[in-house]
Biopython code that builds the backbone (N, CA, C, O; Angstrom):
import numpy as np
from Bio.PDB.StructureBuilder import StructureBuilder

atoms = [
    (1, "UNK", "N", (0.848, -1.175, 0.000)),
    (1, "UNK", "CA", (0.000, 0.000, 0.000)),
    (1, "UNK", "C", (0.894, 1.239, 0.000)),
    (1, "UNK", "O", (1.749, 1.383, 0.874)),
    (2, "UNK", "N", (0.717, 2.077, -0.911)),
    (2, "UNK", "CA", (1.353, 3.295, -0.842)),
    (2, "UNK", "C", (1.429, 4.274, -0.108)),
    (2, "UNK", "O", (0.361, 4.566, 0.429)),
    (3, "UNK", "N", (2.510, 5.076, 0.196)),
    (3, "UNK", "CA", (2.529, 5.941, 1.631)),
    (3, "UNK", "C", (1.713, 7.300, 1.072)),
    (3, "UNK", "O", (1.895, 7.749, -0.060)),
    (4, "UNK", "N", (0.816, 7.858, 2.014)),
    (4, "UNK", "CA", (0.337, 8.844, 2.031)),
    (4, "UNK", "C", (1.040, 10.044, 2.257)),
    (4, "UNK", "O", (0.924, 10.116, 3.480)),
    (5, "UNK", "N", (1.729, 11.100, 1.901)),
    (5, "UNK", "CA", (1.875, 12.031, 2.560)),
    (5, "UNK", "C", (0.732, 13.810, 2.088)),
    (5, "UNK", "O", (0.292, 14.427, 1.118)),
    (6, "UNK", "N", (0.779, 13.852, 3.429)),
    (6, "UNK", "CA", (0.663, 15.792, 3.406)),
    (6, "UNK", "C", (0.382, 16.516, 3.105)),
    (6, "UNK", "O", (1.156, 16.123, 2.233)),
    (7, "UNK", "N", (-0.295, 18.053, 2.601)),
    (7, "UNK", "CA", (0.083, 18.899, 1.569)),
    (7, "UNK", "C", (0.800, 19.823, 2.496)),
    (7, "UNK", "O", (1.548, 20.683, 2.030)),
    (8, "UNK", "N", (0.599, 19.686, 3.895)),
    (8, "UNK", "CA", (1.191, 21.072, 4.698)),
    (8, "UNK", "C", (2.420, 21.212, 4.549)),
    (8, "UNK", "O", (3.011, 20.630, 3.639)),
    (9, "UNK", "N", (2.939, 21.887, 5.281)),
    (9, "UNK", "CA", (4.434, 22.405, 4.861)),
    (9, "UNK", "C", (4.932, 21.804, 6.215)),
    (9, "UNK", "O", (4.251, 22.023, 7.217)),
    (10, "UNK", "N", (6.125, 21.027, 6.317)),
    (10, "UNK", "CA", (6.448, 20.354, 7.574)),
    (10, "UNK", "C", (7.528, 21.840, 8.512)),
    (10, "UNK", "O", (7.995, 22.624, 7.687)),
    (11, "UNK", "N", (7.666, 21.977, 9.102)),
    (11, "UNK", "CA", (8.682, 22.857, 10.019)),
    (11, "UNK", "C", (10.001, 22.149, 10.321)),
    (11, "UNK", "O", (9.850, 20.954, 10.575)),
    (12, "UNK", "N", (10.909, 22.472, 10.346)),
    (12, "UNK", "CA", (12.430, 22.248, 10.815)),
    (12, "UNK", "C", (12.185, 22.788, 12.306)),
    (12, "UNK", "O", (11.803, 23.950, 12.437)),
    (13, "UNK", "N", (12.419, 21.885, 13.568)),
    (13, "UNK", "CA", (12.164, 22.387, 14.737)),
    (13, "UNK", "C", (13.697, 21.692, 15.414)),
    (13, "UNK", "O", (14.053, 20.520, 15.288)),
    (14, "UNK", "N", (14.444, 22.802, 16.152)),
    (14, "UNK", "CA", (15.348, 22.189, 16.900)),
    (14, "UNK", "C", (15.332, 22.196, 18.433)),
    (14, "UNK", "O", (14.510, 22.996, 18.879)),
    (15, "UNK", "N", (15.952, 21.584, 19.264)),
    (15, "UNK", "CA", (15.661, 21.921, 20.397)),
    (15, "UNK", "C", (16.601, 22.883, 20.855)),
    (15, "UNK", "O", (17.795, 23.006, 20.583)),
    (16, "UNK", "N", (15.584, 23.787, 21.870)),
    (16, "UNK", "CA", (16.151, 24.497, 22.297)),
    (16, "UNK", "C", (17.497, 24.865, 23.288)),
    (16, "UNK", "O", (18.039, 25.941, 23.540)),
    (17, "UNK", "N", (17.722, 23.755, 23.640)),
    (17, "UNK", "CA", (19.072, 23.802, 24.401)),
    (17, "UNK", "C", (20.219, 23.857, 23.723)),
    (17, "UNK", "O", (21.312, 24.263, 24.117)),
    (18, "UNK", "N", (19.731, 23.170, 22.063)),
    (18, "UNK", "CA", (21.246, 23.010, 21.323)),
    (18, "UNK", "C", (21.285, 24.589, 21.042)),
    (18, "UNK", "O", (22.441, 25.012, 21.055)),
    (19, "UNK", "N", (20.444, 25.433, 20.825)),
    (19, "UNK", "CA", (20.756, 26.979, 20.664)),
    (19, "UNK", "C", (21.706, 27.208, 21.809)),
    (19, "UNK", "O", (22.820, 27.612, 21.477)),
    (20, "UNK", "N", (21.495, 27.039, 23.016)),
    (20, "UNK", "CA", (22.303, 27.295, 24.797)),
    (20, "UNK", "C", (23.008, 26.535, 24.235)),
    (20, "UNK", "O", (23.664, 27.323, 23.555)),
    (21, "UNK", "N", (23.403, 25.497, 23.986)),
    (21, "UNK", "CA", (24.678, 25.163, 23.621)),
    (21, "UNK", "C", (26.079, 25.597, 22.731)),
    (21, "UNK", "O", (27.274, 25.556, 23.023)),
    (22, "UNK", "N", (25.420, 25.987, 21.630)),
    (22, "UNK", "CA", (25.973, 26.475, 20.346)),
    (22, "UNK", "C", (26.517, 27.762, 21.097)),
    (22, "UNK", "O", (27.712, 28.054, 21.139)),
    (23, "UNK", "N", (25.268, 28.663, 21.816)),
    (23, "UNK", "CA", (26.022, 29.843, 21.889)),
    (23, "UNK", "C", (27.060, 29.343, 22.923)),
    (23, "UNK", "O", (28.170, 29.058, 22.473)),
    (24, "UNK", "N", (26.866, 29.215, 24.103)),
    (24, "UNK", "CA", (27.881, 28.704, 25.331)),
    (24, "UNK", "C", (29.511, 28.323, 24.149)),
    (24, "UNK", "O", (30.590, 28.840, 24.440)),
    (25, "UNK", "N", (29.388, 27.533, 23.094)),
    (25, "UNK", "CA", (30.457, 26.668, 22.525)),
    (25, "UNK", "C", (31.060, 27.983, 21.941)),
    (25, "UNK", "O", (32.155, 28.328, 22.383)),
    (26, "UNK", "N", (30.458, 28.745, 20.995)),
    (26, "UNK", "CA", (30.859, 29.888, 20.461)),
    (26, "UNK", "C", (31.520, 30.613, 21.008)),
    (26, "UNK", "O", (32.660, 30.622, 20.543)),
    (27, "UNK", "N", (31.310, 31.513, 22.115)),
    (27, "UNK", "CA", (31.335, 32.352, 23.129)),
    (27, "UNK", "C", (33.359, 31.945, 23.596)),
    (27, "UNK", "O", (34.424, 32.520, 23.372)),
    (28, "UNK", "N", (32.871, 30.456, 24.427)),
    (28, "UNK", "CA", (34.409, 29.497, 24.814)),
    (28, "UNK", "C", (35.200, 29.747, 23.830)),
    (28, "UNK", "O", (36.295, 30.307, 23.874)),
    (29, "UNK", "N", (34.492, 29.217, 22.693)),
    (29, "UNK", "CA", (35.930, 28.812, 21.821)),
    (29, "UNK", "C", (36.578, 30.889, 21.002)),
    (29, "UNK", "O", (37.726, 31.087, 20.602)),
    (30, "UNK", "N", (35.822, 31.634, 21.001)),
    (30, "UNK", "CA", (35.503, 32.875, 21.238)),
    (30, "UNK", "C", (36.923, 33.089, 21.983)),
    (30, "UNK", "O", (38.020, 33.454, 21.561)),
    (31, "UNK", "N", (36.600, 32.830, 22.866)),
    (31, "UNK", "CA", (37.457, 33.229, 23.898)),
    (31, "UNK", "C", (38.726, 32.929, 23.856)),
    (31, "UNK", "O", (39.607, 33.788, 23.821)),
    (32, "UNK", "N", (38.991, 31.381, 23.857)),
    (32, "UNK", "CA", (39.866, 30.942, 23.525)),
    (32, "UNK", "C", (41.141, 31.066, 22.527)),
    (32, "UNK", "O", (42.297, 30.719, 22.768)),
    (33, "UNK", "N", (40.610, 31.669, 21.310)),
    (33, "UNK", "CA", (40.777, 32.331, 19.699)),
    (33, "UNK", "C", (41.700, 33.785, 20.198)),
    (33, "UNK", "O", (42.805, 34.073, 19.738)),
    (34, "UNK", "N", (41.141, 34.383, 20.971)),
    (34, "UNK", "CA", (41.529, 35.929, 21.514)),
    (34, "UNK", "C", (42.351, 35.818, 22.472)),
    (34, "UNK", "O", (43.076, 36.708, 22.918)),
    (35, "UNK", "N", (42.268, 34.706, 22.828)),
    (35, "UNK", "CA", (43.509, 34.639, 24.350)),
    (35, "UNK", "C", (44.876, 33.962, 23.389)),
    (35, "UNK", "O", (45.891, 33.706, 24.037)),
    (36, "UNK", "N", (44.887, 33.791, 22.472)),
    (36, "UNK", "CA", (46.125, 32.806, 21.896)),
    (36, "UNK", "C", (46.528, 34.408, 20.642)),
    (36, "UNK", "O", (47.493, 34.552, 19.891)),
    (37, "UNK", "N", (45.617, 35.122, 20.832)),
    (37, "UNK", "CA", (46.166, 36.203, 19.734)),
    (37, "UNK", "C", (45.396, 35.649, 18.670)),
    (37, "UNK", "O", (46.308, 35.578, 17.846)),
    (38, "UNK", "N", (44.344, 35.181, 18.039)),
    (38, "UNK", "CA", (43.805, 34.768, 16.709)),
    (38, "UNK", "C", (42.623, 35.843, 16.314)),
    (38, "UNK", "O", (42.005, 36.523, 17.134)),
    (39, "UNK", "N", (42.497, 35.851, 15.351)),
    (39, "UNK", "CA", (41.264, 36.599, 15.040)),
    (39, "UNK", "C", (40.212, 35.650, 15.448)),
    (39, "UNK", "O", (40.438, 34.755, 14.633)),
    (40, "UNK", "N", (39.475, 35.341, 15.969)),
    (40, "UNK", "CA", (38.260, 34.690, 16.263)),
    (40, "UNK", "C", (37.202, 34.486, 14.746)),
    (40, "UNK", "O", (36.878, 33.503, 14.080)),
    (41, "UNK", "N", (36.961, 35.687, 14.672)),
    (41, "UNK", "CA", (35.719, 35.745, 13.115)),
    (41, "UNK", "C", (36.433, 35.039, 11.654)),
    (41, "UNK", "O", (35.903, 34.467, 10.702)),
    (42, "UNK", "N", (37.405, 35.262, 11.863)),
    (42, "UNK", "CA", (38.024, 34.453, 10.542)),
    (42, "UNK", "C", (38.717, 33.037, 10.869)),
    (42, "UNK", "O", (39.152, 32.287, 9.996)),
    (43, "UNK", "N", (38.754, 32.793, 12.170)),
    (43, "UNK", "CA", (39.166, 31.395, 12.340)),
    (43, "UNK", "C", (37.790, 30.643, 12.496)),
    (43, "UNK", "O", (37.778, 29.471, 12.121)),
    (44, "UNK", "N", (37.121, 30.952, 12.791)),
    (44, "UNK", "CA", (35.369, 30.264, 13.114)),
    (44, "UNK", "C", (35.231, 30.092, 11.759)),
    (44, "UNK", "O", (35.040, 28.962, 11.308)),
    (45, "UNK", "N", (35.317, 31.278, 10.881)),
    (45, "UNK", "CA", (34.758, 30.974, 9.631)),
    (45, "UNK", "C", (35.138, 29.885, 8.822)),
    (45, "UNK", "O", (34.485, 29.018, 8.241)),
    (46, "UNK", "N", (36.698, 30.195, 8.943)),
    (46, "UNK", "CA", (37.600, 28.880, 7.768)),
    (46, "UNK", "C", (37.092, 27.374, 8.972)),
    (46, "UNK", "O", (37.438, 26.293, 8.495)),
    (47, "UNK", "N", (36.796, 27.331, 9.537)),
    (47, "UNK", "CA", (36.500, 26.119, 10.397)),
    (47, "UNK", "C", (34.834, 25.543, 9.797)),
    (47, "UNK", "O", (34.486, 24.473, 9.297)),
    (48, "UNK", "N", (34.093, 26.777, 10.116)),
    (48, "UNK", "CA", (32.610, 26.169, 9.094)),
    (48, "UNK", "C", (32.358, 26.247, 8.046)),
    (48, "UNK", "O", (31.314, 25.805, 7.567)),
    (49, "UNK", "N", (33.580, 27.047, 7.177)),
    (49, "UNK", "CA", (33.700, 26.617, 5.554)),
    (49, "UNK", "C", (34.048, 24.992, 5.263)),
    (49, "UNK", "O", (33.401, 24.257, 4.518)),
    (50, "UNK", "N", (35.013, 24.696, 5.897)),
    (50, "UNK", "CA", (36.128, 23.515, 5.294)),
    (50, "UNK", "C", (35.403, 22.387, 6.245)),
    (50, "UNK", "O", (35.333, 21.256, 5.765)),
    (51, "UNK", "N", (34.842, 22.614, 7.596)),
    (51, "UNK", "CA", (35.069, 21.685, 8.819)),
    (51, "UNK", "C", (36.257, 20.507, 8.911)),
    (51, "UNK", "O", (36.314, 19.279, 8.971)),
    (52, "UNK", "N", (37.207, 21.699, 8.883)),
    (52, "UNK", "CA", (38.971, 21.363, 9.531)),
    (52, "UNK", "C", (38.818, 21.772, 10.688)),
    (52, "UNK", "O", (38.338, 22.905, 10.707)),
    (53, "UNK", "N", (39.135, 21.094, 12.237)),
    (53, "UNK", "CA", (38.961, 21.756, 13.697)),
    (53, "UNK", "C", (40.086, 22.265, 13.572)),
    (53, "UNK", "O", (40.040, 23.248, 14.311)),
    (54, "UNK", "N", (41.342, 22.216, 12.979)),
    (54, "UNK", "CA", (42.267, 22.911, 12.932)),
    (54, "UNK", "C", (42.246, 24.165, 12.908)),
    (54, "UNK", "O", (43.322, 24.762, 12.945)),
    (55, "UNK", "N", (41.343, 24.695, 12.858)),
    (55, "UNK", "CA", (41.532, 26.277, 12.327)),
    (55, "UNK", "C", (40.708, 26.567, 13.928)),
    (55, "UNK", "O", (40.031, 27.594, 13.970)),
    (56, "UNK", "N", (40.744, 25.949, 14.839)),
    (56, "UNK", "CA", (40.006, 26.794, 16.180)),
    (56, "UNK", "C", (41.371, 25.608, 17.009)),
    (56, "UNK", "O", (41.708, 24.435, 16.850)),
    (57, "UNK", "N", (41.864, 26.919, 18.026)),
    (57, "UNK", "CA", (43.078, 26.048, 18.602)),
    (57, "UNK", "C", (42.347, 25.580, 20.084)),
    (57, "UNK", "O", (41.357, 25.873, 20.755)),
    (58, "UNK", "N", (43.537, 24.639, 20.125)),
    (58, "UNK", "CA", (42.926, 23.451, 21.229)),
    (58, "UNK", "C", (43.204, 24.246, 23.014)),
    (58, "UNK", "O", (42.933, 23.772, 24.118)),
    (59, "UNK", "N", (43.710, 25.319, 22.715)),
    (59, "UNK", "CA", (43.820, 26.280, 24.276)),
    (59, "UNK", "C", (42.700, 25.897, 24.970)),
    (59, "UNK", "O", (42.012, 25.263, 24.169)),
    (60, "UNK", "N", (42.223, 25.940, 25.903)),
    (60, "UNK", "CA", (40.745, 25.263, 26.935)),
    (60, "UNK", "C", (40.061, 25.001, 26.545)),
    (60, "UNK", "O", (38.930, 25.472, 26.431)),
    (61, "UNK", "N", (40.666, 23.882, 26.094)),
    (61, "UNK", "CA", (39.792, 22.841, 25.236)),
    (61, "UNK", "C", (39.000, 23.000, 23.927)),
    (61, "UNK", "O", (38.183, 22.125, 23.641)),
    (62, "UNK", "N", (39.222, 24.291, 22.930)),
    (62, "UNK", "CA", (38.099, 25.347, 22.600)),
    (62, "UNK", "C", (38.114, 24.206, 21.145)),
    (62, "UNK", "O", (36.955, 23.970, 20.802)),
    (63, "UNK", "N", (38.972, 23.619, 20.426)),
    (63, "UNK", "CA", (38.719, 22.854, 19.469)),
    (63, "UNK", "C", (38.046, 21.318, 20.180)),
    (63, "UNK", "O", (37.327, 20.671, 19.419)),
    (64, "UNK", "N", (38.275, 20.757, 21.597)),
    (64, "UNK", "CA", (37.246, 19.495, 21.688)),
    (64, "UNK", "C", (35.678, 20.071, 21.628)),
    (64, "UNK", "O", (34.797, 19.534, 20.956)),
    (65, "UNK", "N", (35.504, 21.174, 22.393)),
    (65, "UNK", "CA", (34.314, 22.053, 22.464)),
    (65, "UNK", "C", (33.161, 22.202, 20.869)),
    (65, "UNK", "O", (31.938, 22.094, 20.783)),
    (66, "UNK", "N", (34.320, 22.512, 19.696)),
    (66, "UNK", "CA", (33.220, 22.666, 18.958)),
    (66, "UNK", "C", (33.004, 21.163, 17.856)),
    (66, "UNK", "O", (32.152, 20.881, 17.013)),
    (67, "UNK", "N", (34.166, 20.482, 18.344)),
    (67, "UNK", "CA", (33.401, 19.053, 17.579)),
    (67, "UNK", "C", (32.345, 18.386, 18.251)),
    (67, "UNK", "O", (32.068, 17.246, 17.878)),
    (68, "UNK", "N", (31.422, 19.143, 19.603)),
    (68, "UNK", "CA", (30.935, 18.368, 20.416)),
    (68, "UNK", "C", (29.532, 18.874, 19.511)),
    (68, "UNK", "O", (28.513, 18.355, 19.966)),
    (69, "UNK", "N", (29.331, 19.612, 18.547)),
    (69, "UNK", "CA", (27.956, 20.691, 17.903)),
    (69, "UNK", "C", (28.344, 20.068, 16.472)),
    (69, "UNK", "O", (29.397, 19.552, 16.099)),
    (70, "UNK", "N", (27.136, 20.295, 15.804)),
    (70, "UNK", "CA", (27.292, 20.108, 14.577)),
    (70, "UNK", "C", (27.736, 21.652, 13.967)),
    (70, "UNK", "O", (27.807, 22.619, 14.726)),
    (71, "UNK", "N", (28.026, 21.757, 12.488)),
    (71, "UNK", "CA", (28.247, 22.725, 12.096)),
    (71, "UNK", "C", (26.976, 23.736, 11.771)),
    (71, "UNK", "O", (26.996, 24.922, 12.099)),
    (72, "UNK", "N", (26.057, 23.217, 11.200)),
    (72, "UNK", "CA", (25.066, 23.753, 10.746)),
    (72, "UNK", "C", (24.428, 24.124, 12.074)),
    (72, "UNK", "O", (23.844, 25.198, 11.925)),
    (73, "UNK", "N", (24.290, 23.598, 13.483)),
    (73, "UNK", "CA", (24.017, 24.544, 15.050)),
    (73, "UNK", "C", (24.586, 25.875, 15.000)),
    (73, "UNK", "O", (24.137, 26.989, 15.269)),
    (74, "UNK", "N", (25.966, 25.347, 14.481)),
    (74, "UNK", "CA", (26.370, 26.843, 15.240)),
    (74, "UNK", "C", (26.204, 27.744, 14.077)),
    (74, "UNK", "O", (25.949, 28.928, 14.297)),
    (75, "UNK", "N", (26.349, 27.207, 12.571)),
    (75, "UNK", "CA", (25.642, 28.487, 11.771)),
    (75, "UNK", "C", (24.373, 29.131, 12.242)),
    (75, "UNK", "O", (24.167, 30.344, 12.203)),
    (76, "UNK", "N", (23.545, 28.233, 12.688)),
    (76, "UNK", "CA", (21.959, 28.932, 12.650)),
    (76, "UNK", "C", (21.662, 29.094, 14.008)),
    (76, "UNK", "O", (20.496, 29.214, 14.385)),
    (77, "UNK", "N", (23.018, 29.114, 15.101)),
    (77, "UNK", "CA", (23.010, 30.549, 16.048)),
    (77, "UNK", "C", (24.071, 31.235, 15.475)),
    (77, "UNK", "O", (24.273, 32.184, 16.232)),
    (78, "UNK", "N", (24.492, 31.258, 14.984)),
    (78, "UNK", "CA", (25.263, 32.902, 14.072)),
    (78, "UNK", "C", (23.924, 33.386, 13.203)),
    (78, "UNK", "O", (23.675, 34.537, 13.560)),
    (79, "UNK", "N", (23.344, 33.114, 12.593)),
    (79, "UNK", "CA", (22.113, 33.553, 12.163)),
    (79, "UNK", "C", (21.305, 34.432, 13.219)),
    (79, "UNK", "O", (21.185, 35.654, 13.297)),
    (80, "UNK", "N", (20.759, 33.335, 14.057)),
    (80, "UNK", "CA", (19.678, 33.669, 15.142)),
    (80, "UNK", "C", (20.247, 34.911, 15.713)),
    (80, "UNK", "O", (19.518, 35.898, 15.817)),
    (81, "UNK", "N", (21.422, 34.951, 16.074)),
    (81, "UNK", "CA", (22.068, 35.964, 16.905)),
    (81, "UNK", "C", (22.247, 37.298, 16.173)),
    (81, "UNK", "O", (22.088, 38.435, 16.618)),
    (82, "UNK", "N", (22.613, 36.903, 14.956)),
    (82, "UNK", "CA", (22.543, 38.402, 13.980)),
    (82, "UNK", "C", (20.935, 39.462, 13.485)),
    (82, "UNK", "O", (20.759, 40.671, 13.341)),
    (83, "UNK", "N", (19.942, 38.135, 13.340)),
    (83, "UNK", "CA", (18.763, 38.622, 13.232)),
    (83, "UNK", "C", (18.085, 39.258, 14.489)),
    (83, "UNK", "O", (17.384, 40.267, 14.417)),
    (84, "UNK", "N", (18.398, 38.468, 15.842)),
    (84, "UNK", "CA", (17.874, 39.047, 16.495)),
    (84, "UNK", "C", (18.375, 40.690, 16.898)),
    (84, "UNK", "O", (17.659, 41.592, 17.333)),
    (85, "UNK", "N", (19.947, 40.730, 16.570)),
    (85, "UNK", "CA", (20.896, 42.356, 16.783)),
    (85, "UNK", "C", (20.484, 42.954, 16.202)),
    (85, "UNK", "O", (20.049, 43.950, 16.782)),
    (86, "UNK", "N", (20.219, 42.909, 14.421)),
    (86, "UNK", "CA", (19.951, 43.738, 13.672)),
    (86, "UNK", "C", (18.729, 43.834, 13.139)),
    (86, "UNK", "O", (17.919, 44.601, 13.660)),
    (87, "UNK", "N", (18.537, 43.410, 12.510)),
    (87, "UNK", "CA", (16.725, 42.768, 12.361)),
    (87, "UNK", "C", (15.514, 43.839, 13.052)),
    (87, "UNK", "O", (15.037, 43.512, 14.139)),
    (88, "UNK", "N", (15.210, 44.666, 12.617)),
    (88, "UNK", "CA", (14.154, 45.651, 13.098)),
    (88, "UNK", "C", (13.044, 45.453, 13.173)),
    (88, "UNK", "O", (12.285, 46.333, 13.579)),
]
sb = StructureBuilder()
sb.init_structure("model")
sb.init_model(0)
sb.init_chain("A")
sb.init_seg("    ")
for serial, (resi, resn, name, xyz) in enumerate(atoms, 1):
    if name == "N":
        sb.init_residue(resn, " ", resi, " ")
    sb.init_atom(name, np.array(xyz, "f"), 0.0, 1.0, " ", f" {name:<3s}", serial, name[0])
structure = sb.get_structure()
């Protein structure tokens, strides 16, 4: 018997803690980036272009930290976080 589906439009729903997470991971490894002398915004970036952890250094822990998130989390709190700053 053939599967039925839908006409509605389904939603992408995540849970909300992985947002508290992502940012918490960001923030650390953030930190981490600036305490070793790195640019932070361009090492995050080449890290969720390529996903090489190499490009976020292992200082307190800040590279085990973001293999613990997927990549696409912490894009869409870099999103969330920009829409909610600027976003009128």
């Amino acid at each position: 018997m053939p599967e039925r589906f839908e006409n509605d439009t389904r939603y992408f729903r995540t849970v909300a803690d992985n947002a508290d997470d992502a940012h918490s991971i960001l923030m650390r490894v953030y930190e981490a980036l600036r305490a070793k002398g790195y640019d932070p915004v361009t090492q995050v970036v080449g890290y969720l272009m390529s996903g090489d952890p190499t490009y976020i250094t292992s200082h307190q822990n800040a590279r085990s930290l973001v293999c613990r998130i997927e990549r696409d989390e912490l894009m869409e709190e870099l999103v969330r976080s920009y829409i909610e700053h600027n976003v009128t």
